[in-house]
RODRENDO-37460 format. One record per residue (C-alpha): residue in one letter; x, y, z. Coordinates in pm, whole numbers, padded with zeros to 5 digits, always signed. Last residue first. Layout:
<nodes>
aXYZ
...
</nodes>
This chain:
<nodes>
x-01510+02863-00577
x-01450+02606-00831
x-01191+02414-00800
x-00880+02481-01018
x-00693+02152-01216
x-00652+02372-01516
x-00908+02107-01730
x-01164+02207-01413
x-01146+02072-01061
x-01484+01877-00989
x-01686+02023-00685
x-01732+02081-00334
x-01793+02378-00135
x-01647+02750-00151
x-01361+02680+00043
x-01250+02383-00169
x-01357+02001-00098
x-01307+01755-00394
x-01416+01555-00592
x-01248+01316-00907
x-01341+00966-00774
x-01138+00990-00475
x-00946+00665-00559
x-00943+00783-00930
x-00859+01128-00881
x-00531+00980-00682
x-00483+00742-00992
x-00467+01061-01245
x-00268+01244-00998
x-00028+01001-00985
x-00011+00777-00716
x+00331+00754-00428
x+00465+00468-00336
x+00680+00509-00011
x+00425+00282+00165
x+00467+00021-00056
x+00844+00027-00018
x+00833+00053+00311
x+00610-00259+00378
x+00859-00454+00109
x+01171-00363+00293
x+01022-00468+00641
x+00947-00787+00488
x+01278-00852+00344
x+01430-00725+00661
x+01187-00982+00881
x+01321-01276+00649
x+01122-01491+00411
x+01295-01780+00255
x+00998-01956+00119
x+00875-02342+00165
x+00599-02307+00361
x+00719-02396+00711
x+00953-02100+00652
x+00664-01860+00502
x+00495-01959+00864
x+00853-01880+01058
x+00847-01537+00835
x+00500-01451+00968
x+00571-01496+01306
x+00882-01272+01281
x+00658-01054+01114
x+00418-01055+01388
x+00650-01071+01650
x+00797-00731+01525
x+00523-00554+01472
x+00337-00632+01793
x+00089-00891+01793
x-00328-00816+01648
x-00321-01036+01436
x-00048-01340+01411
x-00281-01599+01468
x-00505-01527+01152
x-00182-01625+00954
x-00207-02007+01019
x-00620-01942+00928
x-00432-01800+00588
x-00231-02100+00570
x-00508-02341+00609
x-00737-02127+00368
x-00486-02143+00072
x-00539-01921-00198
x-00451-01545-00106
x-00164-01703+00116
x-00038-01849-00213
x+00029-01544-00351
x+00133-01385-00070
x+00399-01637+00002
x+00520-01611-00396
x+00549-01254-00321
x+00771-01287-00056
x+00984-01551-00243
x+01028-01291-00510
x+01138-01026-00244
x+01394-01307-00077
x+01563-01356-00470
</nodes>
């Protein structure tokens, strides 16, 4: 399945330094000649990799949404209401 092949590539992108330098050459290129770059690479590596799978995969993590409890998490639980900043109370109101 391409998607497991994709993640096998990241996995061992995360652990091999040659591929990862390999990888370094695609920064900073357009979109689409970066993925197709990165899809050659994934090639050479043994995956089948192809610029839809990746495409499908970036959309899919950018589609993903957190719940609220993750979201207070990443913002560690603050926030910014009218009358300054503060925790929001068991109702989920700031205080004002």
């Amino acid at each position: 399945m391409p998607i497991d092949d994709l993640k096998a590539f990241f996995a061992k992108l995360e652990t091999d330094a040659d591929l990862q330098e390999q990888a370094r050459a695609f920064q900073g290129s357009p979109d689409d000649e970066r993925v197709a770059g990165l899809c050659r690479l994934a090639a050479d590596a043994g995956f089948t990799v192809t610029p839809e799978d990746w495409k499908s995969a970036a959309a899919g993590s950018a589609a993903a949404e957190l719940d609220d409890e993750s979201l207070r998490a990443v913002v560690g639980g603050w926030c910014s209401s009218p009358g300054g900043f503060g925790r929001p109370n068991t109702e989920g109101e700031f205080p004002g």
